[in-house]
C-alpha atoms as an extended CHARMM CRD file, in Angstrom:
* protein
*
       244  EXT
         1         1  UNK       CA             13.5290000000      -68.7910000000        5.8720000000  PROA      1               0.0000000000
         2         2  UNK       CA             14.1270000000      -64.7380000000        5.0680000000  PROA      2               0.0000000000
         3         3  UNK       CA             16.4860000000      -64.1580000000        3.1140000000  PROA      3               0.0000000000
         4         4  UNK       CA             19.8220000000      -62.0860000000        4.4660000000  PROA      4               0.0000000000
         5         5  UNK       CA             19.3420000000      -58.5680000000        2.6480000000  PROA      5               0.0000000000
         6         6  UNK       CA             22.3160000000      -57.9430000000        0.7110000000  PROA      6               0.0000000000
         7         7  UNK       CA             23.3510000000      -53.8040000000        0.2940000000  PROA      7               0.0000000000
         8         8  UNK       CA             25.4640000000      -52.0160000000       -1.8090000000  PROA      8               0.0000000000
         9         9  UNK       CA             26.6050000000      -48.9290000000        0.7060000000  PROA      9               0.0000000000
        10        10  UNK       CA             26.7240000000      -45.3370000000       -1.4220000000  PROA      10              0.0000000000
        11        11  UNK       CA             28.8900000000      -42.8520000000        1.3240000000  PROA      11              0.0000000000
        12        12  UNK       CA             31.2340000000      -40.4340000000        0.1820000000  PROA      12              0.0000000000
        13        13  UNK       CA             32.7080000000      -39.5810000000        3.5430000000  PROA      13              0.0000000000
        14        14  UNK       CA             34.9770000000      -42.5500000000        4.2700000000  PROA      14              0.0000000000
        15        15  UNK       CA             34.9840000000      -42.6780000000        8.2320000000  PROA      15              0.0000000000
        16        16  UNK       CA             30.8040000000      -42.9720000000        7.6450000000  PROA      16              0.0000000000
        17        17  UNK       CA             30.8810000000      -45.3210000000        5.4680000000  PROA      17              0.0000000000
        18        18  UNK       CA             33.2980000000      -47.7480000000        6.6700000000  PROA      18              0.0000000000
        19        19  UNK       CA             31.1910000000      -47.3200000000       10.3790000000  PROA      19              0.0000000000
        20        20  UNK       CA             27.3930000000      -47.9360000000        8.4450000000  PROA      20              0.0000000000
        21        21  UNK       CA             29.4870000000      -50.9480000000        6.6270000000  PROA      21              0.0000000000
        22        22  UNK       CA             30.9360000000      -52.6040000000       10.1180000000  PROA      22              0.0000000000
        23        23  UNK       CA             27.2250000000      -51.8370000000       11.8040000000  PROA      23              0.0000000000
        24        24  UNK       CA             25.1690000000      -53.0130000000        9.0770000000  PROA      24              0.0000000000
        25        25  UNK       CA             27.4560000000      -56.1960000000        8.8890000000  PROA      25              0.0000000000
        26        26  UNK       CA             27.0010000000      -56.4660000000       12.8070000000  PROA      26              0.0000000000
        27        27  UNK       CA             23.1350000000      -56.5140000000       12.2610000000  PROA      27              0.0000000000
        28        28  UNK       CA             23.6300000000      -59.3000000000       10.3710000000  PROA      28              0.0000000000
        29        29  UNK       CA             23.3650000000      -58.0290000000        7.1380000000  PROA      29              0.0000000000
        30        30  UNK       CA             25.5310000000      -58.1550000000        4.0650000000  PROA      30              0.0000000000
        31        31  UNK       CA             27.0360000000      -55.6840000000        2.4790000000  PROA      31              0.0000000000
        32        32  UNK       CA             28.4770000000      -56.3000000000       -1.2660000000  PROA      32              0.0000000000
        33        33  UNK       CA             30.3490000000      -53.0380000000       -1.8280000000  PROA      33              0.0000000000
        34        34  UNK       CA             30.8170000000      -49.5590000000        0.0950000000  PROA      34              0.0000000000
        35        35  UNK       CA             31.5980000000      -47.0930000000       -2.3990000000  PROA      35              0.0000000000
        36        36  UNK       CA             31.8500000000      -43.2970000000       -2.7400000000  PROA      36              0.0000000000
        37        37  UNK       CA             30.3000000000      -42.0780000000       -5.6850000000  PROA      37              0.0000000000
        38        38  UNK       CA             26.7870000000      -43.0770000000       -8.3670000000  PROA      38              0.0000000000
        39        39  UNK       CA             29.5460000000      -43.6660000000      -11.1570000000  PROA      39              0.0000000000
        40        40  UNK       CA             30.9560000000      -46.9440000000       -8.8140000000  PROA      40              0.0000000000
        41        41  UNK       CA             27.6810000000      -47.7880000000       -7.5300000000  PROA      41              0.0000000000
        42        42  UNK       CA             26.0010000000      -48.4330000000      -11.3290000000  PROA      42              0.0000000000
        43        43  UNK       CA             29.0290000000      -50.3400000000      -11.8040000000  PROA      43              0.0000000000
        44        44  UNK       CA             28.8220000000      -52.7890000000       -8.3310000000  PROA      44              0.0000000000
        45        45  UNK       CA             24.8720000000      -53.2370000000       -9.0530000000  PROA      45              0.0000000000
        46        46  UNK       CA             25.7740000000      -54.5760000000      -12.0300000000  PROA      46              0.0000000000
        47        47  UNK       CA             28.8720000000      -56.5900000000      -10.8690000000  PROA      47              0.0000000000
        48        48  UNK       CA             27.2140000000      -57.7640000000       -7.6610000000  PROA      48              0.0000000000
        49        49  UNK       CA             23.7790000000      -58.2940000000       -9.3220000000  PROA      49              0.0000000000
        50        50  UNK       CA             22.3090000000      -56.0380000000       -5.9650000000  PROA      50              0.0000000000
        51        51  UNK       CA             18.7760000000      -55.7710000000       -5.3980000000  PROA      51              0.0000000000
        52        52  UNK       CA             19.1720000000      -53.7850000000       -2.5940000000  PROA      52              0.0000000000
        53        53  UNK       CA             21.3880000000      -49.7070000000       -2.4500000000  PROA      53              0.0000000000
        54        54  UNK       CA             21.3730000000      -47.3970000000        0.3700000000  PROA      54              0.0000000000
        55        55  UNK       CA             22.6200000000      -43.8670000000       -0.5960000000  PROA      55              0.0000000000
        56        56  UNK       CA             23.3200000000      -41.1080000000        1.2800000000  PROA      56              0.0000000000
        57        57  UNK       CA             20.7890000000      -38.1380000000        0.1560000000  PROA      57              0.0000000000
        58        58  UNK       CA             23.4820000000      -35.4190000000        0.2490000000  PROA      58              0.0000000000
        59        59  UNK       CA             26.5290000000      -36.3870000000       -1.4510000000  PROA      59              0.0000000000
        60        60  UNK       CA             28.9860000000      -34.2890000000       -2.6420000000  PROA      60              0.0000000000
        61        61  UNK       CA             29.4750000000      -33.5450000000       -6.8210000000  PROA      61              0.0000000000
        62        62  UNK       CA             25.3770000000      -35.2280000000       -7.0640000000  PROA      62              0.0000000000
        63        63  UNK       CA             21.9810000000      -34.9430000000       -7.3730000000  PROA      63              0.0000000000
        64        64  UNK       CA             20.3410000000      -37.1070000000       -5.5620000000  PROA      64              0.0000000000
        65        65  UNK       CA             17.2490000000      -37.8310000000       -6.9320000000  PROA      65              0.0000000000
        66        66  UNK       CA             18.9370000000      -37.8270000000      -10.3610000000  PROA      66              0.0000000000
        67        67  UNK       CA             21.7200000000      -40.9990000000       -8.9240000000  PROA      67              0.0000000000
        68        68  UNK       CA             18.5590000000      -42.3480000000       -7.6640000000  PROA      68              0.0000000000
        69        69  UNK       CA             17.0590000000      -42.5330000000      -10.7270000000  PROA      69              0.0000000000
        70        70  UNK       CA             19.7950000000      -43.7310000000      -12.4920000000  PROA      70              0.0000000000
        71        71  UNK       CA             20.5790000000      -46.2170000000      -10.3640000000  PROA      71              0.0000000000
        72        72  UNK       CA             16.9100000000      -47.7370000000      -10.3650000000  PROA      72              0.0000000000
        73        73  UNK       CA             17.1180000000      -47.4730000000      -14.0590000000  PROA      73              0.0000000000
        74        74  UNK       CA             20.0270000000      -50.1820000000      -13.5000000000  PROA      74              0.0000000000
        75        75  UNK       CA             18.2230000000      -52.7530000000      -12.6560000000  PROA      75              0.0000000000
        76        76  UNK       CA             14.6720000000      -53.4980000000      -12.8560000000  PROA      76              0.0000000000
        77        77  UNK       CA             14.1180000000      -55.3010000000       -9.0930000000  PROA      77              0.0000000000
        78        78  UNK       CA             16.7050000000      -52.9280000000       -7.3950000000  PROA      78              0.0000000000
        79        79  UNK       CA             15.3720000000      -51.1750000000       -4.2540000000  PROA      79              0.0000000000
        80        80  UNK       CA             17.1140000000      -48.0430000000       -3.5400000000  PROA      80              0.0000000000
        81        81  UNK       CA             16.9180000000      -46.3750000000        0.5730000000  PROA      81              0.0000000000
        82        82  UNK       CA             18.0310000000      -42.9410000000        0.6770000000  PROA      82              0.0000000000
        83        83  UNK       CA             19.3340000000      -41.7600000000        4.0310000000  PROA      83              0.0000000000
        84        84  UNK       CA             20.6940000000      -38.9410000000        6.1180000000  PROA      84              0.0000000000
        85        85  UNK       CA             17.3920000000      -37.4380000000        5.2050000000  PROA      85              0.0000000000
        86        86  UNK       CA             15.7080000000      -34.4190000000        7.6080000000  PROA      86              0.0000000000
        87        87  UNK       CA             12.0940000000      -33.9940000000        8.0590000000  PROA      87              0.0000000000
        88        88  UNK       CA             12.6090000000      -30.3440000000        6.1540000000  PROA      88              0.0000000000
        89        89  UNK       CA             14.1080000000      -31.3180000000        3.2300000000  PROA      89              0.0000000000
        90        90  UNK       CA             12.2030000000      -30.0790000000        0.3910000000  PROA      90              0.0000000000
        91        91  UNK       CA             13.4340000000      -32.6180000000       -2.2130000000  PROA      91              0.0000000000
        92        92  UNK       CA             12.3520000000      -35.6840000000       -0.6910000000  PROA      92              0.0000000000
        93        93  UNK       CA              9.0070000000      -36.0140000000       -3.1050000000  PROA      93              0.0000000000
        94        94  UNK       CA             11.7850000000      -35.8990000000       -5.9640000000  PROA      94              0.0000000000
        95        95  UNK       CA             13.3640000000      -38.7120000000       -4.2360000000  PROA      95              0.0000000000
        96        96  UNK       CA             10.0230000000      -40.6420000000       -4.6420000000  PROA      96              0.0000000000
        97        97  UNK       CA              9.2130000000      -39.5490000000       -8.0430000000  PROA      97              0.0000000000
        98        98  UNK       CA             12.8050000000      -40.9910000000       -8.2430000000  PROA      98              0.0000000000
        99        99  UNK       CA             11.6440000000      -44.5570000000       -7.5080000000  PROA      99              0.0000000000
       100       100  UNK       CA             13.2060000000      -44.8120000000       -3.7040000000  PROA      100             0.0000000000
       101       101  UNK       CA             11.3200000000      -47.2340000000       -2.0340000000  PROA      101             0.0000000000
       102       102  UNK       CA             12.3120000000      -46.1090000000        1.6240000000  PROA      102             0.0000000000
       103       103  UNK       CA             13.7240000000      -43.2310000000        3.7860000000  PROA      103             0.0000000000
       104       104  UNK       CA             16.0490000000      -43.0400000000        6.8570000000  PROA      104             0.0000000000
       105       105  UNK       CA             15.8900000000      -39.9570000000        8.6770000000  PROA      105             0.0000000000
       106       106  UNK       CA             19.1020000000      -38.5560000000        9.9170000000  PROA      106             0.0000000000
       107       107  UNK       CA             18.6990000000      -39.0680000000       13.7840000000  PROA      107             0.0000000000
       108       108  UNK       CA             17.7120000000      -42.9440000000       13.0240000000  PROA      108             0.0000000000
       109       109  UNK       CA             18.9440000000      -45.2420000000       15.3700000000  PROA      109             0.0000000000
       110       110  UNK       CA             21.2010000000      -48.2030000000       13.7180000000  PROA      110             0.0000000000
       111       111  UNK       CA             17.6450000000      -50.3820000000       15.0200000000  PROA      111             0.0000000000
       112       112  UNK       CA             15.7560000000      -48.2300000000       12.5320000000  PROA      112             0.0000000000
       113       113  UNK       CA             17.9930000000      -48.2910000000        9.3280000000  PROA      113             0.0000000000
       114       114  UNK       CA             18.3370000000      -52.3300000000        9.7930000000  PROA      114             0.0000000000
       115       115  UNK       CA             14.7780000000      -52.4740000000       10.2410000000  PROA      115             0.0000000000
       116       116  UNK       CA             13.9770000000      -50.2890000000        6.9120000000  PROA      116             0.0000000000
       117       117  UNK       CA             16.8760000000      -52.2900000000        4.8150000000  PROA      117             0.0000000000
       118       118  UNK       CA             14.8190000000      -55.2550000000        5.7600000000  PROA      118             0.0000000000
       119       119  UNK       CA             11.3270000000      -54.2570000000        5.1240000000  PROA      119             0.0000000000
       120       120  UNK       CA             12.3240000000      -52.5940000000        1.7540000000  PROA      120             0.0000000000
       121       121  UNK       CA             13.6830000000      -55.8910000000        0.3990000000  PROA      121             0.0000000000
       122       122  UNK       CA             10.6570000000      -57.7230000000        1.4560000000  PROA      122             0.0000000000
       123       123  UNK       CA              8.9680000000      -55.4230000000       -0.5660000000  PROA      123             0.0000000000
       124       124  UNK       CA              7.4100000000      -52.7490000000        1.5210000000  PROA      124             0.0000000000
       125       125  UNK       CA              7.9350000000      -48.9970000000        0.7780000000  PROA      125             0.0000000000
       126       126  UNK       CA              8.9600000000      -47.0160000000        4.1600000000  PROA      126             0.0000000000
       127       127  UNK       CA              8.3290000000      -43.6040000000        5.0750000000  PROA      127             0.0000000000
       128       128  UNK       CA              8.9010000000      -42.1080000000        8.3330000000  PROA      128             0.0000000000
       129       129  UNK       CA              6.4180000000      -40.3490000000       10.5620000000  PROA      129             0.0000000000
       130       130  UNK       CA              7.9840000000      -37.1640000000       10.2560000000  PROA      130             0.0000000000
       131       131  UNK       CA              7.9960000000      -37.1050000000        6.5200000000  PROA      131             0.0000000000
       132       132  UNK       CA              4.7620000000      -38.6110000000        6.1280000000  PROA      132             0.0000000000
       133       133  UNK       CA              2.3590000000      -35.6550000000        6.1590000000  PROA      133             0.0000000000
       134       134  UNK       CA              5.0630000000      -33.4030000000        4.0740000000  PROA      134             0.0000000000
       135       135  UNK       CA              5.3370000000      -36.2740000000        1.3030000000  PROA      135             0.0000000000
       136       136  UNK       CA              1.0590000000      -36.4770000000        1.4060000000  PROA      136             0.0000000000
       137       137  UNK       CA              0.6200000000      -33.0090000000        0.4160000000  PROA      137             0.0000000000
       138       138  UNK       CA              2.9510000000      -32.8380000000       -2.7950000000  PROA      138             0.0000000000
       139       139  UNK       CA              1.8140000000      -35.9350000000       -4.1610000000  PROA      139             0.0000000000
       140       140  UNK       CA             -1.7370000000      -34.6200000000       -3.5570000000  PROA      140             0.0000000000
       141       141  UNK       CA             -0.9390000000      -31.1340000000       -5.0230000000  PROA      141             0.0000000000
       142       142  UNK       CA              1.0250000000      -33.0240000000       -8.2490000000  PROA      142             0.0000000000
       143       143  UNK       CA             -1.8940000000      -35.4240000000       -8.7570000000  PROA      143             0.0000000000
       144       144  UNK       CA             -4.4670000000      -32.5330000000       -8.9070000000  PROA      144             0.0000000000
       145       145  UNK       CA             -2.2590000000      -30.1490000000      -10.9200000000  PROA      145             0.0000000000
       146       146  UNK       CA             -2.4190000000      -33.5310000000      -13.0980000000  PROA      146             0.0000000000
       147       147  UNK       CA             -5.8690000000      -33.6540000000      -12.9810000000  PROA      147             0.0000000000
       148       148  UNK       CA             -6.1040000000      -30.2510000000      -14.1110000000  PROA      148             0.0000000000
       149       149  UNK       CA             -4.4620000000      -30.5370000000      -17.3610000000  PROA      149             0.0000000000
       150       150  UNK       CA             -7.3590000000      -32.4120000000      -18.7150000000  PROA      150             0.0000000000
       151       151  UNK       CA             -9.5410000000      -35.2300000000      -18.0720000000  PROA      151             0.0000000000
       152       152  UNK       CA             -7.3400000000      -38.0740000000      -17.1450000000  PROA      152             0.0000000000
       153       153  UNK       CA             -9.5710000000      -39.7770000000      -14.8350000000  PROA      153             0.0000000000
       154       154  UNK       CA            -12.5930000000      -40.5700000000      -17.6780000000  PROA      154             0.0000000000
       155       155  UNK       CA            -10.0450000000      -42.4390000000      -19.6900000000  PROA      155             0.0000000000
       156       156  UNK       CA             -9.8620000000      -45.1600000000      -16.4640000000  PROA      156             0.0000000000
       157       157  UNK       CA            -12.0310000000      -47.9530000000      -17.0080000000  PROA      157             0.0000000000
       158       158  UNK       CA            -14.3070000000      -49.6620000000      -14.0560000000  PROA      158             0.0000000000
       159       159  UNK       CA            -11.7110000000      -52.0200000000      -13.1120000000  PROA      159             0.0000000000
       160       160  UNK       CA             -9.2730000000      -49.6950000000      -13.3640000000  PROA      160             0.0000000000
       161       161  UNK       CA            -11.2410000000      -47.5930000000      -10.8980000000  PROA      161             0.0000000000
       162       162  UNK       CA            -11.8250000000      -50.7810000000       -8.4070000000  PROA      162             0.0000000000
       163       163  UNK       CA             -7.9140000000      -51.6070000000       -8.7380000000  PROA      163             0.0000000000
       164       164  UNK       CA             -7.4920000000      -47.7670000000       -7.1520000000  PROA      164             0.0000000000
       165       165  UNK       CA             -9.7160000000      -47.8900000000       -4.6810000000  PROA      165             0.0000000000
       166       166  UNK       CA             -8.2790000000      -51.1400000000       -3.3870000000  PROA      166             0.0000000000
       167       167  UNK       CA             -4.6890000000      -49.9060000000       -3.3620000000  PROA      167             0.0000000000
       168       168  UNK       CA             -6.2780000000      -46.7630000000       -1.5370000000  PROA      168             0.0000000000
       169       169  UNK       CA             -7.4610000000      -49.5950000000        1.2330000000  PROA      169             0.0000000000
       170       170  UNK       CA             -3.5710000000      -50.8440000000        1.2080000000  PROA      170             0.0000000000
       171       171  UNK       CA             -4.1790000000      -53.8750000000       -0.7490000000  PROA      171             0.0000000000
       172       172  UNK       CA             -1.3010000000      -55.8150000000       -2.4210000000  PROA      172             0.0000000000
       173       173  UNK       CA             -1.7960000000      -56.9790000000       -5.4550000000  PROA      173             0.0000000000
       174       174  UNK       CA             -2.3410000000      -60.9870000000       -4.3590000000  PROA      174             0.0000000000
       175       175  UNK       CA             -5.0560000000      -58.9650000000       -2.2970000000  PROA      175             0.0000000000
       176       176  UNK       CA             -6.5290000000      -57.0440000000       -5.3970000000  PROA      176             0.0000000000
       177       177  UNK       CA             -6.6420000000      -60.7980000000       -7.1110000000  PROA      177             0.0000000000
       178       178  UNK       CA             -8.2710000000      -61.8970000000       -4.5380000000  PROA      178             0.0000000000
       179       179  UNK       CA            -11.0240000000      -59.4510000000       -4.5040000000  PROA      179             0.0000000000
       180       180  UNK       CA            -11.5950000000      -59.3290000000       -7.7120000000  PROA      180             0.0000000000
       181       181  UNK       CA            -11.0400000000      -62.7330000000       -9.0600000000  PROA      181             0.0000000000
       182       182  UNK       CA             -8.1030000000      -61.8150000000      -11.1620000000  PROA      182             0.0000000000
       183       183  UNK       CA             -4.7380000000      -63.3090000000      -11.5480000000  PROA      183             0.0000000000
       184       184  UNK       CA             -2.1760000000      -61.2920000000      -10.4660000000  PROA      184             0.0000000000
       185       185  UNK       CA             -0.7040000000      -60.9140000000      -13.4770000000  PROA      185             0.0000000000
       186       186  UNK       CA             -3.6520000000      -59.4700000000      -14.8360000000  PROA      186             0.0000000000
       187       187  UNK       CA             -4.0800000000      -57.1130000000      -11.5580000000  PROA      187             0.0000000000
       188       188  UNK       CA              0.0250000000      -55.6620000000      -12.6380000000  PROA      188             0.0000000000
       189       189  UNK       CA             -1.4720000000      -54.8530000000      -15.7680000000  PROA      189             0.0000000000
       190       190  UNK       CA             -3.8840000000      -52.3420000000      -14.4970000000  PROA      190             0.0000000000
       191       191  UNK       CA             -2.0410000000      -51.0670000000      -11.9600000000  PROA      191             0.0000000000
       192       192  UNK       CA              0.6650000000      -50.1360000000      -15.2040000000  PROA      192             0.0000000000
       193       193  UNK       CA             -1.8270000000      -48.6890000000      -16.7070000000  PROA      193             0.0000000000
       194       194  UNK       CA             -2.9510000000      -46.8020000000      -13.9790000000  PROA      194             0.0000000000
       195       195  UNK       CA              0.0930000000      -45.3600000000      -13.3640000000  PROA      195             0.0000000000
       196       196  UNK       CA              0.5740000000      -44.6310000000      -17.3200000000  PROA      196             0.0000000000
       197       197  UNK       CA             -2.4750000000      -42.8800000000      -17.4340000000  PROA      197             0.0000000000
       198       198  UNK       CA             -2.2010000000      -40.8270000000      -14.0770000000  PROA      198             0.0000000000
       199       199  UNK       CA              0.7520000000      -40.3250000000      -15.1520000000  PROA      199             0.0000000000
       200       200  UNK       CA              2.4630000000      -41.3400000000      -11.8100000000  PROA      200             0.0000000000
       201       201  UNK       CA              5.3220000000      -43.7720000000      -10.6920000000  PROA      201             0.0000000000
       202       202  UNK       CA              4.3320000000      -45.6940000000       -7.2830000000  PROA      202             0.0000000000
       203       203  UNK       CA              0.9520000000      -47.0190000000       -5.5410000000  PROA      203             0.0000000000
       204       204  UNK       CA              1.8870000000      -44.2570000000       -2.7820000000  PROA      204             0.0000000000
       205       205  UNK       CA              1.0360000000      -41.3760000000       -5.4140000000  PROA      205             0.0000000000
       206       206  UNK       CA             -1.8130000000      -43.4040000000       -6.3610000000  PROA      206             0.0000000000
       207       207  UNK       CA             -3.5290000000      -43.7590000000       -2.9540000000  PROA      207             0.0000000000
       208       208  UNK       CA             -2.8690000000      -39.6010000000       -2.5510000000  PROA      208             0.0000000000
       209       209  UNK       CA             -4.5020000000      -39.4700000000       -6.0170000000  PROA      209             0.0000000000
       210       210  UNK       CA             -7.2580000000      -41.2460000000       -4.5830000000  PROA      210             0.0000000000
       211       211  UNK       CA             -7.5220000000      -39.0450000000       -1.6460000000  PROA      211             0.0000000000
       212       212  UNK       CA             -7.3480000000      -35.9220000000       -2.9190000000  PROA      212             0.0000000000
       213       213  UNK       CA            -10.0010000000      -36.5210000000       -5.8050000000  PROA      213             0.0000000000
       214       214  UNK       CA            -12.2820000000      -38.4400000000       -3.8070000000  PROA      214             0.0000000000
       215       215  UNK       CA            -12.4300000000      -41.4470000000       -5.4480000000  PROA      215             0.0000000000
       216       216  UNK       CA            -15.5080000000      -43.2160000000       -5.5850000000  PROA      216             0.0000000000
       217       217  UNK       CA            -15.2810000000      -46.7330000000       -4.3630000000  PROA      217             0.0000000000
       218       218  UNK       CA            -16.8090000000      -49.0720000000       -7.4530000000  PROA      218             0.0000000000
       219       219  UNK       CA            -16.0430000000      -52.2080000000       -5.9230000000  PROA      219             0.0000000000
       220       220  UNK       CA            -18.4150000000      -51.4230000000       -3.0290000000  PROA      220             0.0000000000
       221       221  UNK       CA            -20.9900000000      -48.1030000000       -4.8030000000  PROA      221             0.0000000000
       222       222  UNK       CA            -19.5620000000      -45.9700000000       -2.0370000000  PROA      222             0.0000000000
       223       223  UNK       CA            -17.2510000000      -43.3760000000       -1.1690000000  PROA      223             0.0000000000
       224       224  UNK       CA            -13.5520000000      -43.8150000000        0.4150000000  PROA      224             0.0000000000
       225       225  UNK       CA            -13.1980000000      -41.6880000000        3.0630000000  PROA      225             0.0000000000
       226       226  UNK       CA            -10.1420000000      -39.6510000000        3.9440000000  PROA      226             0.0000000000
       227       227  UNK       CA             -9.3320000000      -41.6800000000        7.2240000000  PROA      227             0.0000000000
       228       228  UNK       CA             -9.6470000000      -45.3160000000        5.1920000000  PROA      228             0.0000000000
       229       229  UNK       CA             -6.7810000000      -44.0540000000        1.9310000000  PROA      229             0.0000000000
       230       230  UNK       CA             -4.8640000000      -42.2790000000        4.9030000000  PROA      230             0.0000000000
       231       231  UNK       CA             -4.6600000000      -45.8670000000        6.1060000000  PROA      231             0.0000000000
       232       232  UNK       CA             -4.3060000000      -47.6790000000        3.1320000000  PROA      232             0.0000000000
       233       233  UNK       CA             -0.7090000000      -45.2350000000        2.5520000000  PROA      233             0.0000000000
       234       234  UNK       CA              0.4100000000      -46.3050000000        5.5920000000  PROA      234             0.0000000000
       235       235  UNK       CA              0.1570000000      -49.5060000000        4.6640000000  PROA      235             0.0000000000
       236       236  UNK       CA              1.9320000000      -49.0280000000        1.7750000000  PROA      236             0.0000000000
       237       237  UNK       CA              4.3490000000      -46.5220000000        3.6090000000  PROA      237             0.0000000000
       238       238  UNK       CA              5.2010000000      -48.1280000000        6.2190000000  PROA      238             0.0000000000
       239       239  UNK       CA              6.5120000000      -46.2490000000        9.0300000000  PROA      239             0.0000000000
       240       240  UNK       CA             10.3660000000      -46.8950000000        9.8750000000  PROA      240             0.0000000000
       241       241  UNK       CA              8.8330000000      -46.6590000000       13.7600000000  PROA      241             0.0000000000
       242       242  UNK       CA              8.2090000000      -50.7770000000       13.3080000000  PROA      242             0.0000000000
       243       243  UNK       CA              4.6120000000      -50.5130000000       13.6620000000  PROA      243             0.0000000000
       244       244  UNK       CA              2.2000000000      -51.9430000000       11.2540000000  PROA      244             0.0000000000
C-alpha cells in the first residue's frame, strides 16, 4: 500500500496558504504544518520529522534557492517542490543546483501539484514541459564550462563511465545493479563519486553531462545518441503532465 505523502506547506501569503492547505488535505494528502517563512519551516522539518516541503519560489524577505538549500541541508531524505514557478524564470537551474527534486508551474491545476507531491515522494524528480528545454541548456552549458577547467572526465574510471551512460538511458540504480552485476550499494558509490568528480549535485545534470560531451557508451562500445539521454532525462524528470 502507498504511503499518504505527508507536506510541510512554506506560503507567506496567508489566504494561499490556508487554500493549498484545505486542497491538498482534500486530495487526500497530509499536511504537517503551513507556515510562512524558511526560519519556521527548518524548525517543523525537524519537529515533524518531514520528508516531504513544498515552498513557494517567490517569497517575500528570501532567496529561494538559498531556503531551498538550507532546508535540504535539514534533513538528509527531505524532498523539497518549489512552486508558483513560470516557464521564464531565470533562477530555476539554481533551484536544482539547490537540490529541489520537483517544480510546479504557476498555472498548475490542483490535479498537477497532487500528482507532483506524490511522484516526488516516491522518489521521482519532476520537471515540467515548459521548463524542460530551458533547464537542459544550463546544465549543459555548466557541465561544459566544467569540462573546460581541466580534464575531469580522464579521472572517471570504466565503471564509472558505464554507471553514466546508464543513468543517461534513465536507469535507477536497482537497474544499474542489475546491468552490471553490482549491489546497489556499490552502484551509490559511483554514482557519489561521479557527482564528486563532475562536480555536480543530481543524475539530471549528469545525463545533460552526458549529452552534451557525447559520452561514449562502454557498457555496449557505442555511442549514446542525443534522442536516447534526451529520454533517459525524462525519465528521470518526469513531466508533471502524468505521462511516463
Amino acid at each position: 500500500m502507498t504511503r499518504t505523502p505527508a507536506v510541510v506547506l512554506v506560503e507567506d501569503i496567508r489566504v494561499l496558504r490556508d487554500g493549498i492547505a484545505t486542497m491538498l488535505r482534500a486530495q487526500g494528502l497530509k499536511v504537517l504544518a503551513a507556515v510562512r517563512s524558511g526560519e519556521d519551516v527548518v524548525r517543523e522539518v525537524l519537529t515533524c520529522h518531514a520528508r516531504l516541503v513544498l515552498i513557494d519560489s517567490a517569497l517575500s524577505n528570501h532567496d529561494g534557492p538559498r531556503l531551498v538549500e538550507t532546508v535540504t541541508k535539514s534533513s538528509p531524505d527531505l524532498k523539497v517542490v518549489v512552486m508558483d514557478v513560470q516557464p521564464e524564470q531565470d533562477n530555476i537551474i539554481d533551484f536544482v543546483r539547490a537540490g529541489a527534486a520537483g517544480f510546479i508551474l504557476r498555472d498548475a491545476t490542483a490535479e498537477d501539484m497532487v500528482a507532483t507531491l506524490r511522484d516526488v515522494a516516491s522518489g521521482l524528480y519532476v520537471l515540467p514541459p515548459k521548463l524542460t528545454g530551458m533547464i537542459f541548456e544550463s546544465v549543459a552549458r555548466q557541465s561544459s564550462h566544467s569540462r573546460s577547467d581541466g580534464p575531469v572526465s580522464g579521472r572517471l574510471t570504466h565503471r564509472e563511465w558505464q554507471v553514466i551512460d546508464l543513468i543517461a538511458d534513465g536507469s535507477s540504480n536497482k537497474e544499474i545493479s542489475t546491468t552490471l552485476n553490482l549491489s546497489v550499494h556499490t552502484v551509490k558509490s559511483h554514482v557519489h563519486s561521479v557527482l564528486e568528480k563532475l562536480t555536480l549535485r543530481s543524475r539530471l545534470q549528469v545525463a545533460a553531462y552526458a549529452r552534451s560531451s557525447g559520452a561514449a557508451v562502454h557498457t555496449h562500445n557505442q555511442k549514446v545518441s542525443n534522442a536516447a539521454v534526451a529520454a533517459g532525462i525524462a525519465h528521470h524528470a518526469r513531466l508533471a503532465s502524468g505521462h511516463t
